[in-house]
N, C-alpha and C positions, 0 to 999 in steps of 0.2 A: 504493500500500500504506500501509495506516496504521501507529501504531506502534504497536498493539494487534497485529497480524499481523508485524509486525518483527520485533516480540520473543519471539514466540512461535517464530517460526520460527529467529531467533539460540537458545534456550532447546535445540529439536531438535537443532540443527547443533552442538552441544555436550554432548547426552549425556544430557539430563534430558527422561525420557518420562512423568512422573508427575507430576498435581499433584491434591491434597486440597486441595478446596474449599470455602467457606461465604463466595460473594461475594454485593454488595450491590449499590445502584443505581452506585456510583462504578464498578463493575468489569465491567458490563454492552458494553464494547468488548472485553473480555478474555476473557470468557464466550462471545461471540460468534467472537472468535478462537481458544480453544481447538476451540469446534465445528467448525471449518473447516480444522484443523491434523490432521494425521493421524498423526504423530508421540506426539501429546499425548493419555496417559489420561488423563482425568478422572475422580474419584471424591469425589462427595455425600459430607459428615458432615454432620450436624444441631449441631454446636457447634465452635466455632474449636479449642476445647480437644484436638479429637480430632482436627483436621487436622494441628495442630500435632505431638501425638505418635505420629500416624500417618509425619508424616514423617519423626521420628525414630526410630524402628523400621525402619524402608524406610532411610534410611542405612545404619544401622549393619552389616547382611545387604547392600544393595547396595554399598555401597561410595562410593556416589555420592549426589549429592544427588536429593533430588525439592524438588517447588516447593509452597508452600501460598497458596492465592488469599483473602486477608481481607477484611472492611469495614472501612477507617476505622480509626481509635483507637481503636474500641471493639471491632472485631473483633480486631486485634492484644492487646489486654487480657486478652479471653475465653483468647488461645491462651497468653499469656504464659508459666505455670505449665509446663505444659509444652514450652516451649522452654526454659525455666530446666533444667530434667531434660537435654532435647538439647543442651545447653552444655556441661553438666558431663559430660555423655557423650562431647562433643567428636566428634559425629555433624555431618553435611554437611547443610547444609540450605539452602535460598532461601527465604525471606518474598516475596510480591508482595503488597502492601500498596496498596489505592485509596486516593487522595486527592482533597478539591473540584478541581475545575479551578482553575489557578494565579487566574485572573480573578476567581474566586469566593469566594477567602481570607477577601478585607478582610472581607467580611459577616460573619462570625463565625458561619456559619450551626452550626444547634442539634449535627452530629455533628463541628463543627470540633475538632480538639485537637491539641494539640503532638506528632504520631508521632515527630518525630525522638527528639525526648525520652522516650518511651514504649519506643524501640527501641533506644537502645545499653545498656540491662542485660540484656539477653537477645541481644545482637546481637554479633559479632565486627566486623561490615562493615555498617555503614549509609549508602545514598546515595536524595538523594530528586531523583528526574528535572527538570531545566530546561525542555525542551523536547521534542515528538515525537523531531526528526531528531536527538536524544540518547540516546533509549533502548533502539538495539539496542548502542550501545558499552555502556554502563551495564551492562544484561543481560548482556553478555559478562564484562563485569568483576566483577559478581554468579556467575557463577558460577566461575570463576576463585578466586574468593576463599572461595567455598563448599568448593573441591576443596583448600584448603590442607590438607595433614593434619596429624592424623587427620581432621578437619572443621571445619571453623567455619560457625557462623549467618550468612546475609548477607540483609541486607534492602531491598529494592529499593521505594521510593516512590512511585506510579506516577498524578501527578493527570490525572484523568480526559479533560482534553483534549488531554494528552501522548499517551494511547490513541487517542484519535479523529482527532486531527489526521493529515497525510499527512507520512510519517517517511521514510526511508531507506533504502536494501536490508539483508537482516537480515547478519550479523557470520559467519563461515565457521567452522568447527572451527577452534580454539584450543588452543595448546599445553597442557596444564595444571600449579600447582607441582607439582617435585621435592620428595623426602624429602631434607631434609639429612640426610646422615653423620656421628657423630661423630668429633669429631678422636681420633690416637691417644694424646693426653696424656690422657685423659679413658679409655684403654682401660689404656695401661700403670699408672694409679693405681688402677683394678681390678683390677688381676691382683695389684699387690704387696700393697692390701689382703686376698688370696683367700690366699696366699700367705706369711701371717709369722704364721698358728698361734694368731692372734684369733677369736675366735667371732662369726662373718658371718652375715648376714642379707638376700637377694634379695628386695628389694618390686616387683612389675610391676603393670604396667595399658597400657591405650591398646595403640600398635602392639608392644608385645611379648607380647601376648596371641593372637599367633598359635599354631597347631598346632608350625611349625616353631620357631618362639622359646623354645616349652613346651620344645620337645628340646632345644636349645641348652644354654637354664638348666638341666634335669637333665645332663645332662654338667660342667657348669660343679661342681654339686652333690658328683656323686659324684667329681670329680677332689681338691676344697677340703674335704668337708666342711660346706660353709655349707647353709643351710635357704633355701627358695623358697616365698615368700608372693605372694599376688595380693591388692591392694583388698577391703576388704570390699563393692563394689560394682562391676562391671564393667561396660562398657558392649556387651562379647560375651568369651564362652568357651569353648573348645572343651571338652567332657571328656567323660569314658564309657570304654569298650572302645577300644583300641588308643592314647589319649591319654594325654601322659607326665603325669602327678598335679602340683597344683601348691594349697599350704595357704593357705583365706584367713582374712583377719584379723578377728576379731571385732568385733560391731557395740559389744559394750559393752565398755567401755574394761577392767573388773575383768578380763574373758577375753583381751581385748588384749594389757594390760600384760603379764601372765604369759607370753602368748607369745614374747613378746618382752624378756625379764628379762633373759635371759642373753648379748641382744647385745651384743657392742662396736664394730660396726663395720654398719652400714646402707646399700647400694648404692643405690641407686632406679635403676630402669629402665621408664620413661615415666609417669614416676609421679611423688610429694611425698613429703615424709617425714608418715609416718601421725599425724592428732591424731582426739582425741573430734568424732563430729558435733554435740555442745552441750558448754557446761562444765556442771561438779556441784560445790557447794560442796564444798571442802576437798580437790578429787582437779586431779591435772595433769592439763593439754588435751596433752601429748605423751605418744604411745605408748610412745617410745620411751624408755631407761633413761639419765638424767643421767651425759652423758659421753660418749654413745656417738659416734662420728666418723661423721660423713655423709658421702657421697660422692654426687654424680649422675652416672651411667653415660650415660645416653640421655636428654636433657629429651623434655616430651609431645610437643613435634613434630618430633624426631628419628627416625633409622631404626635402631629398638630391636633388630631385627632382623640388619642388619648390628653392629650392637656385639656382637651377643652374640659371633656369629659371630669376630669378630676378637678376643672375647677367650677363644674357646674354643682357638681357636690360638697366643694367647700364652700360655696353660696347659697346650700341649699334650694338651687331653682330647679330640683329636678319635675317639679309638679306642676312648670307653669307648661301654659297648654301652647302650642306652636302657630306663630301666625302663617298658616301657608296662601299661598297666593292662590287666587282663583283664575278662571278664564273668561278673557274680557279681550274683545279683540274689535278694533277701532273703527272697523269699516272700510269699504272701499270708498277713491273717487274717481272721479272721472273727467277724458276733458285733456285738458295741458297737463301733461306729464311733468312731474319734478319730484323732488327727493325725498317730498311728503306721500305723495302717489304712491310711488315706487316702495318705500317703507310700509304703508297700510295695505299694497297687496301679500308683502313679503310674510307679513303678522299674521293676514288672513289664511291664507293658504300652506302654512309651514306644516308640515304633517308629526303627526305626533312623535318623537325620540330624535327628531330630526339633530344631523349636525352641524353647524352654522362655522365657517371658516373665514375670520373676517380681516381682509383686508381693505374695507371701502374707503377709507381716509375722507376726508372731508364730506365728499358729494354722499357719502351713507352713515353720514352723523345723526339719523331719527330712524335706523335700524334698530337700533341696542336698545332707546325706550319705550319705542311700541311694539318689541316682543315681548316685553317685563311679563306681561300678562297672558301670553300665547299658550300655542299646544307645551307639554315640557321638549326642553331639548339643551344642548351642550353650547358652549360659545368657546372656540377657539380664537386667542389672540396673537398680532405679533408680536409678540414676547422682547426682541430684539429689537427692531426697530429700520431692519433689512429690507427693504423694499424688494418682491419676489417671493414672500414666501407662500399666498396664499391657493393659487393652482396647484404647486406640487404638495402639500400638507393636507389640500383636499384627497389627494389621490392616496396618500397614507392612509388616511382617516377610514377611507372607503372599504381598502383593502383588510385593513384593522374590525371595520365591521360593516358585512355587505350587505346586512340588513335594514341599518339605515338610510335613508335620504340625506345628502352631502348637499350643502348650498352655500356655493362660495360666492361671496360680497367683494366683487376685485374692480378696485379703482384702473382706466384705464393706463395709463404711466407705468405703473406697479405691474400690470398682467405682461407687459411687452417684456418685462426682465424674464420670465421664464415661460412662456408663448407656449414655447415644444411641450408643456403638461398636456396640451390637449389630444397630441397624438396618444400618447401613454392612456390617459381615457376611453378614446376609440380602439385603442387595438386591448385592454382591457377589458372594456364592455364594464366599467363600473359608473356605478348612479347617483352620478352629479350635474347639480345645475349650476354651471356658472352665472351671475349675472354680473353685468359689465357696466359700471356707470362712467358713460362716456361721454366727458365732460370738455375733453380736448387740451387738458392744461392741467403740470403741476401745481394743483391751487392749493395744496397745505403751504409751498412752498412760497406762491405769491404771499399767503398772510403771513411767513414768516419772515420775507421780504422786509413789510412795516414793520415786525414785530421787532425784529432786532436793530431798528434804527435805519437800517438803507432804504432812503425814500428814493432814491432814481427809478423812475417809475414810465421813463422814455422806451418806444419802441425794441430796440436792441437788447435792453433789458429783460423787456417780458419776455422776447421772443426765446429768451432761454431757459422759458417755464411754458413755453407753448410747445401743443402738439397738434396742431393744424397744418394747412399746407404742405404737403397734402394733409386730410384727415385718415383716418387708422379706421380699417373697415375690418370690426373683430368676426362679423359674418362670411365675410370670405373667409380670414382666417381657419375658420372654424371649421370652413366647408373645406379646405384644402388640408386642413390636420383631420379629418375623418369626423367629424364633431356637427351635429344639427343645430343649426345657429336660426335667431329668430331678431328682427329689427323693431324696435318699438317705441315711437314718436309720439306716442299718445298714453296714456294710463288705462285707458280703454284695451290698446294693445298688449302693453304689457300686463295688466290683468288677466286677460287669455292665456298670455303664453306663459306665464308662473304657473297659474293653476294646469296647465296642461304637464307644463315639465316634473310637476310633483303628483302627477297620478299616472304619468307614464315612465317607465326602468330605462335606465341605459342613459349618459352624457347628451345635454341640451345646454349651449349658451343664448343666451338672451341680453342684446347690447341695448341698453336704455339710453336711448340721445338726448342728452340734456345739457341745458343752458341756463347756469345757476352761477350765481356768487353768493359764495356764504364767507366771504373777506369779513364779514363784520360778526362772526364768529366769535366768541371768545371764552 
């Protein structure tokens, strides 16, 4: 057995049935040994970029990691971006990364480059293989180190003769980490901060971002009086009908602060204490209000879950009853499409466990509040802040669970970065609706044009936040990557085409043309 088949078969014995690929000639043992593993999906992208957030996606819904098959330094580069996103998502992931054979270094041949170096900024865990009869340990410990939670990146090195050479027998199921628990000094200084009539403030993210965690901190809420924030970016969220409500934080600091004015006392639970994602001359990079006392309840790789729990019972709220959301859904209209439209068909028609992949940035800023009250379903965020992640993280998501309806919110600017997901879809056959709000222009970027002080606001300027001339026709696209594409210039239209694409299987985009400024945003 080689240690191309080693490893693949250590990879099965352990739990990881998926790997998005875009290998090259180094990886051509691997390729071969996925063919012959039965265990092991394989799934074609046409750019590293979409393996990479394809795998991210598939964590975050599976729970576990899948594997991405690269070329080289230069294929790990292409995907880099978005594993920057799955980092900060803190999603489970493996890299199998080719390399020249060890013999082959000294040459410096033309795709030689430093991987190790290319891979611990996006990497939690990087090892690059010695030898064949090393790589099914390796592998084992790749993923081991992938299952730390909530996740971590681990990237496995794999020079090509380490593949071909005669390896090993592969590695057996492996224990995987535990969640540490926190200790209860960390629970009893939550409860007396809950507790002495301060005005408190619950920020979550990561593993208290479960359904049951959601209950916990509403109990926690209505026993204290403290209010309960999530990230302005999650990496999953349960919410809709029968989910207990949980307020997030705004992306722009001016709506932030104010949320947050009247704290004096800020918990974290699996989470940071909240700052700006850029500074802006003359404004604080903390949210939060000078003075306010911090406390961490659950750090991110703790079991946010068990803390709450035990400090629901050193509050005694275990008996208070749960406020869960009900279903209330806005209505449609009709007429002139816009982002209002477009949002109340999305509410109405979202099907029940649905998974929401949201990339819309600006122009799908009334998505997120009027599904508060929808069917239930999951909200995937960008985590990172990598423009491209939300086509290939649908196609994770999908593959992760095919029972779901996938509905990715992609701004158009954002979708052109990774375009090629839609082939992977069609040749797939998995059931997702893209929809495209196409708006023809970097417009987060216009408002943060004034935001940060640069008022040059001449021609030349904007034209390097425009996407006009030509315009970007996401229906051909769609129809040229295998993909059933729908145009819809009215609310009327796009009404149709939602509710069609969510009662019919298989990938549908729908480009919403619209002609909005939401510059006054804030």
């Amino acid at each position: 057995m080689n240690g191309a088949m080693s490893l693949l078969q250590t990879l099965t014995n352990n739990g990881v049935e998926v790997c998005f690929t875009n290998p090259g000639t180094s990886e051509m043992h691997m390729v071969a040994a996925i063919g012959q593993t039965g265990g092991m999906r394989s799934i074609l992208s046409l750019f590293e970029g979409v393996c990479t957030g394809a795998a991210d996606g598939y964590g975050r819904i599976a729970g576990k990691p899948a594997c991405t098959l690269l070329h080289l330094g230069p294929g790990l580069s292409n995907g880099s971006a978005n594993l920057h996103n799955a980092r900060k998502a803190n999603s489970p992931v493996i890299n199998l990364i080719g390399d020249h054979a060890t013999y082959h270094k000294k040459y410096d041949a033309p795709l030689n480059s430093d991987i190790i170096g290319l891979s611990h900024p996006v990497s939690h865990w990087v090892k690059s293989v010695a030898d064949a009869e090393s790589l099914p340990v390796d592998a084992a410990d790749a993923v081991q180190a992938a299952n730390v939670k909530p996740g971590q990146i681990a990237t496995l090195i794999i020079p090509a003769d380490c593949a071909w050479n005669e390896s090993v027998d592969p590695i057996a199921a492996r224990e995987m980490p535990k969640t540490p628990w926190v200790s209860d000094e960390k629970v009893n200084i939550a409860a007396k901060m809950l507790s002495n009539g301060k005005q408190t403030v619950l920020l979550m993210s990561n593993l208290a971002l479960t359904e049951a965690s959601l209950e916990l901190a509403d109990k926690v809420a209505q026993q204290t009086g403290a209010r309960v924030f999530c990230d302005t970016f999650t990496s999953r969220l349960p919410r809709g009908e029968g989910r207990c409500k949980v307020e997030r934080l705004a992306y722009f600091a001016e709506q932030a602060t104010v949320q947050l004015q009247d704290a004096e006392q800020l918990i974290t639970v699996g989470t940071k204490a909240p700052v700006g994602f850029f500074a802006y001359p003359g404004k604080a990079s903390e949210f939060y209000p000078v003075g306010c006392d911090i406390h961490c309840l659950a750090e991110v790789n703790e079991d946010a879950e068990d803390a709450l729990e035990k400090l629901v019972a050193e509050l005694g709220a275990q008996n208070q009853i749960l406020r869960r959301g009900l279903l209330s859904k806005p209505g449609l209209l009709t007429g002139e499409i816009s982002p209002e439209s477009v949002a109340r068909a999305f509410a109405e028609f979202l099907p029940t466990n649905a998974i929401v992949v949201d990339e819309s940035a600006t122009a799908g800023f009334l998505t997120y509040p009027l599904t508060e009250t929808a069917e239930p379903h999951e909200w995937l965020s960008l985590t990172g802040g990598s423009i491209g992640y939300g086509l290939p993280a649908s196609i994770g998501a999908a593959v992760a669970r095919p029972e779901s309806k996938i509905v990715c919110l992609h701004g158009d600017g954002g979708a052109m970065y990774t375009i090629q997901s839609l082939w992977t879809m069609a040749r797939e056959q998995l059931d997702i609706c893209v929809v495209i709000f196409a708006n023809r222009k970097y417009q987060i970027l216009q408002i943060e044009l004034a935001r940060v002080g640069a008022q040059t606001m001449n021609k030349k300027t904007l034209d390097m936040l425009d996407l006009s001339n030509p315009d970007l026709d996401f229906v051909g696209l769609a129809t040229a990557l295998g993909v059933t594409g729908y145009c819809a210039t009215t609310a009327d239209e796009f009404n149709q085409a939602f509710e069609r694409a969510m009662n019919e299987p298989g990938p549908k985009l729908i480009e919403a043309i619209l002609d909005v400024d939401v510059t006054g945003l804030g």
